[in-house]
Rosetta silent file (secondary structure, phi, psi, omega in degrees, C-alpha in Angstrom):
SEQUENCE: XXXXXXXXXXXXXXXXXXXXXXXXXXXXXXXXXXXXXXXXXXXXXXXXXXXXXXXXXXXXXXXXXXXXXXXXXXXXXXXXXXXXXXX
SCORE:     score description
SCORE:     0.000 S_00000001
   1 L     0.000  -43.030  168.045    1.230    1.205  -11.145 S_00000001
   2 H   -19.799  -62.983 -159.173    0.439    2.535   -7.775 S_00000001
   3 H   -76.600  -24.973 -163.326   -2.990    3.075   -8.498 S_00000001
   4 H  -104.620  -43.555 -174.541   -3.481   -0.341   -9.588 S_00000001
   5 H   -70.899 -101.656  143.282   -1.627   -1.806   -6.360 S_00000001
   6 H    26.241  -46.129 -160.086   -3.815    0.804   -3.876 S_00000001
   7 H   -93.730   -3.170 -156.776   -7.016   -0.297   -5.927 S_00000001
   8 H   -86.793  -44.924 -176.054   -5.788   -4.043   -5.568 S_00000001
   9 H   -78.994  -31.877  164.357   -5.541   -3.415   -1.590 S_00000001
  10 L   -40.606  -37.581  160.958   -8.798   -1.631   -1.471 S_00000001
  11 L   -27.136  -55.186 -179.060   -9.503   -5.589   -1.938 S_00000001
  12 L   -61.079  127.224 -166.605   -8.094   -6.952    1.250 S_00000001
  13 L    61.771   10.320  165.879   -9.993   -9.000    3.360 S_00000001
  14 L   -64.050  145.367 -166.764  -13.056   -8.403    1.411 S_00000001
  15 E   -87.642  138.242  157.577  -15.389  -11.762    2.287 S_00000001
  16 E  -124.443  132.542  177.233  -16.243  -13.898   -0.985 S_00000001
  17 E   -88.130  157.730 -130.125  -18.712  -16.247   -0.250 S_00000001
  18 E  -135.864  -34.768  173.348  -17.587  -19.755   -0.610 S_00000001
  19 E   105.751  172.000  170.163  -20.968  -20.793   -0.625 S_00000001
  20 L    73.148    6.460 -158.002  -22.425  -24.016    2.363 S_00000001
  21 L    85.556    2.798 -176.255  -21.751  -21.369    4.801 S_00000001
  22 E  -101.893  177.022  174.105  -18.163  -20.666    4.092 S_00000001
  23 E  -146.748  160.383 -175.188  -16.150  -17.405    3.266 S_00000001
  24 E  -137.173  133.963  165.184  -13.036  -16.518    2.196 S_00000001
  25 E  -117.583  122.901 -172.837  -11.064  -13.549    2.256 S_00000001
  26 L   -23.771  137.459 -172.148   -8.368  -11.628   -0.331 S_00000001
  27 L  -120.361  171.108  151.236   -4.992  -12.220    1.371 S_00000001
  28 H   -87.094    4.669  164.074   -2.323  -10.637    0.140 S_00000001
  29 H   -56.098  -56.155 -132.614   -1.170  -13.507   -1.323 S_00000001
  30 H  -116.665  -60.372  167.062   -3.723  -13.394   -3.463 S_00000001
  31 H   -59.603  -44.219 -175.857   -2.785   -9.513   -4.708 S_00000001
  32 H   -62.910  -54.061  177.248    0.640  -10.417   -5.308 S_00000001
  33 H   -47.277  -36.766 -172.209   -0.324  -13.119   -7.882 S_00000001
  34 H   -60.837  -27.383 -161.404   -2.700  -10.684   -9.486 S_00000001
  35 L  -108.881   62.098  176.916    0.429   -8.584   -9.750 S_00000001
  36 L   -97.141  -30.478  165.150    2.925  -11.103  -11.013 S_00000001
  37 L   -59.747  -99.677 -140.338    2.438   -8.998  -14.892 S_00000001
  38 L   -26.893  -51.426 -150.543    3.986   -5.810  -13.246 S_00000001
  39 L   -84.214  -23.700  169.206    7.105   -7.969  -12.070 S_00000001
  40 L   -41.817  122.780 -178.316    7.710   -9.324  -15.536 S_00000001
  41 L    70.220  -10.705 -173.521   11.032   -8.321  -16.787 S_00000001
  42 L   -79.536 -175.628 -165.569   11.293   -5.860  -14.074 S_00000001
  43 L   -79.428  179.348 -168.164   14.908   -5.864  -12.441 S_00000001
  44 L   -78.762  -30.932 -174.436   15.389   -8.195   -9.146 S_00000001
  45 L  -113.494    0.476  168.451   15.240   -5.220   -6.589 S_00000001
  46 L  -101.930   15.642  169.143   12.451   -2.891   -8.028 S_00000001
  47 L   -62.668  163.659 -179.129   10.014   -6.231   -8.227 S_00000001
  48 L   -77.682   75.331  178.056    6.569   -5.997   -6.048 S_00000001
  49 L   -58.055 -174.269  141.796    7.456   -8.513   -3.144 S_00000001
  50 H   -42.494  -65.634 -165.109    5.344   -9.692   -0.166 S_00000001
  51 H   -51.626  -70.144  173.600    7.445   -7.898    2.366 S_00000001
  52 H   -21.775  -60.701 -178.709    6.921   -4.883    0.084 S_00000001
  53 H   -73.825  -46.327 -174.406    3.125   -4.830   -0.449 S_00000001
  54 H   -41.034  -40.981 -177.729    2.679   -5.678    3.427 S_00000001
  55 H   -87.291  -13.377  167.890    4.702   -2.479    4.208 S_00000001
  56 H   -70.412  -86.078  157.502    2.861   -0.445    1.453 S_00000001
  57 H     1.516  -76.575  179.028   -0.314   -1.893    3.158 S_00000001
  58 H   -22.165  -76.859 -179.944    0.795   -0.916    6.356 S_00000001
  59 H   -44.014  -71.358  173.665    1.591    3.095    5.328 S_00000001
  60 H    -6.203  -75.265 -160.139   -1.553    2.619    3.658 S_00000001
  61 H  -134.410   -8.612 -162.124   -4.376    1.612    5.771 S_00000001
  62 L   -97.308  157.277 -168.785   -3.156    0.631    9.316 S_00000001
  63 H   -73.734  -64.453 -158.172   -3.999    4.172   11.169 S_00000001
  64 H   -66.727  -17.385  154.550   -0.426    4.619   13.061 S_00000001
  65 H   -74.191  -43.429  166.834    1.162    4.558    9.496 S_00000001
  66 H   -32.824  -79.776 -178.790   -1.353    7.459    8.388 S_00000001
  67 H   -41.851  -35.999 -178.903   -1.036    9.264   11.199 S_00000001
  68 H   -52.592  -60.973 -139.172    3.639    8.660   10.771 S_00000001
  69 H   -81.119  -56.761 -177.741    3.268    9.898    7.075 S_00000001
  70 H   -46.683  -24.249 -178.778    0.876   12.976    7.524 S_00000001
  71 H   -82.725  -61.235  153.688    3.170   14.115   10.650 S_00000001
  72 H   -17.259  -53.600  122.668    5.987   13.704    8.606 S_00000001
  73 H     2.174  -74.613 -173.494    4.465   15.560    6.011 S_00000001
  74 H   -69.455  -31.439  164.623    3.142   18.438    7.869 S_00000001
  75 H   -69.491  -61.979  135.113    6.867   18.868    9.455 S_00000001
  76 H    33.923  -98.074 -161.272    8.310   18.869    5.893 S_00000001
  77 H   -64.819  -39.677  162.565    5.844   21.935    4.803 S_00000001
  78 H   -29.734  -54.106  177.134    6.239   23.835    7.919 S_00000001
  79 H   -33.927  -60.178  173.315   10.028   23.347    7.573 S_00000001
  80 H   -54.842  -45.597 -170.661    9.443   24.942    3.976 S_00000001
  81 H   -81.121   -2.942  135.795    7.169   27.531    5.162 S_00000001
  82 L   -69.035  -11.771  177.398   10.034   28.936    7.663 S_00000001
  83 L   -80.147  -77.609  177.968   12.410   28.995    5.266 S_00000001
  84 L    -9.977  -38.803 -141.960    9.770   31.180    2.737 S_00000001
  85 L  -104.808    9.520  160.122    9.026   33.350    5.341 S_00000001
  86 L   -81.799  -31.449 -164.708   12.691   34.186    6.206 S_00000001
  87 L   -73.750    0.000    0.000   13.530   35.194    2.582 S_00000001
């Protein structure tokens, strides 16, 4: 389901021309409806909200969420690779 949400967001804010001179662009608004099948039947607190994709977005694509989760990340596997190298 990720992969489908991630390729959904690749989406956002791409320009569809409206035609007359106007444009329009995917909101997220607009991804959430597409994903209204996923939330069928699912329980009340693992559905795909707004709040939800916006912060998934976020992690995603805005650069100071890269940059969080890769630092995060790289302290993690250091962490591991001091233990390793104690044993």
């Amino acid at each position: 389901m990720r992969v489908d949400v991630n390729e959904l967001l690749d989406l956002r804010g791409v320009p569809i021309i409206l035609g007359g001179g106007k444009i329009h662009r995917i909101t997220l608004t607009e991804i959430l409806r597409d994903l209204e099948p996923f939330n069928e039947g699912r329980d009340t607190r693992r559905r795909i909200t707004y709040d939800s994709l916006w912060v998934h977005a976020k992690r995603q694509y805005d650069l100071a969420g890269i940059t969080a989760y890769w630092r995060i990340r790289t302290q993690k596997e250091f962490k591991e690779f001091k233990k390793a190298l104690r044993r």
